[in-house]
RODO-2510 file (C-alpha; in nm, 4 decimals, decimal comma):
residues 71
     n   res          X          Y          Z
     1     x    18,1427     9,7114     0,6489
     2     x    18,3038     9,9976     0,5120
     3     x    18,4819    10,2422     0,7608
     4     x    18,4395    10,6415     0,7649
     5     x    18,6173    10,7905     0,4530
     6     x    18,8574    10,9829     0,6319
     7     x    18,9433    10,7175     0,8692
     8     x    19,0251    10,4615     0,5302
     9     x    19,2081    10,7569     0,4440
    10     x    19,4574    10,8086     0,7161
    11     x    19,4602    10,4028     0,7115
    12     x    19,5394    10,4175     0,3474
    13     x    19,8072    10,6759     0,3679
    14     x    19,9686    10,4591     0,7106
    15     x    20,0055    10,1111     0,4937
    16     x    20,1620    10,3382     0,2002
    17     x    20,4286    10,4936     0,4691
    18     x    20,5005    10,2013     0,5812
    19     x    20,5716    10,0106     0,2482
    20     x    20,8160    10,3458     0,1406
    21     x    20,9815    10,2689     0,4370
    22     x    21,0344     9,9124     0,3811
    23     x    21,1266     9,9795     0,0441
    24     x    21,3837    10,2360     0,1191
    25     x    21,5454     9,9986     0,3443
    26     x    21,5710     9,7375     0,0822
    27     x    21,7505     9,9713    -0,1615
    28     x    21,9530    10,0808     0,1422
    29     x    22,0599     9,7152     0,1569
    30     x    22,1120     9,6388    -0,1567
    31     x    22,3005     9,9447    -0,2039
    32     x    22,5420     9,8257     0,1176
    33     x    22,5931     9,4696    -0,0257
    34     x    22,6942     9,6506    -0,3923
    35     x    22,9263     9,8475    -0,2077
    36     x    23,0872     9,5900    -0,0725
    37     x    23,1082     9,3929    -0,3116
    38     x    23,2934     9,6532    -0,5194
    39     x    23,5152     9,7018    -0,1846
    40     x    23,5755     9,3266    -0,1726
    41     x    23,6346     9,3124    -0,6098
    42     x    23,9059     9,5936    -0,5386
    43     x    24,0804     9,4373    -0,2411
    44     x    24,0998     9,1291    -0,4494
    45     x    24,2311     9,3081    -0,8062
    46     x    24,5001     9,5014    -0,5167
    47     x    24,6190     9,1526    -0,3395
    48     x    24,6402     9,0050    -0,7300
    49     x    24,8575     9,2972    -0,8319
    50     x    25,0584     9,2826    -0,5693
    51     x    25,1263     8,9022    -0,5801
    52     x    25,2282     8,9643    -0,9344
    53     x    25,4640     9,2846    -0,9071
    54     x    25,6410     9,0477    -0,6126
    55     x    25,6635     8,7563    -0,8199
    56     x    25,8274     8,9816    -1,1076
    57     x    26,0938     9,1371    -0,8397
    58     x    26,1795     8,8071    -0,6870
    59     x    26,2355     8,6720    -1,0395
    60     x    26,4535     8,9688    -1,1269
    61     x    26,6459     8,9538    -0,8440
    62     x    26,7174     8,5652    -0,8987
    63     x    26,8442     8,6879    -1,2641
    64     x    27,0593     8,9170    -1,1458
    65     x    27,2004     8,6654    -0,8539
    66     x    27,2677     8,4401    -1,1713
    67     x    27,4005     8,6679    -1,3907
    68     x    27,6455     8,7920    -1,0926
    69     x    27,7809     8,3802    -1,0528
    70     x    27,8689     8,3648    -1,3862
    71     x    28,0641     8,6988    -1,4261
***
């Protein structure tokens, strides 16, 4: 049985809504989890930098300790 035009119409143009919708929340999504994922990628890169700039200073400072012993 096919229904009145304008009634497949307006049941035509629902479904469509409702798919944009659902697809606009998937990009919405995925655009979240990319965020984060470049918030977690620069945390990460930040701790590593840091880890190595106090690693340099602490081996610095033991040169210099050593170099003050045997002046």
């Amino acid at each position: 049985m096919v229904p009145h035009p304008y009634i497949y119409e307006k049941m035509h143009a629902s479904r469509h809504a409702e798919i944009q919708k659902k697809m606009q929340q998937s990009r919405l999504v995925a655009h979240f989890d990319q965020k984060r994922t470049f918030v977690h990628f620069t945390a990460y890169t930040l701790g590593k930098l840091l880890v190595v700039l106090g690693s340099n200073l602490q081996r610095m400072g033991q040169q210099r300790e050593a170099s003050l012993r045997t002046s």
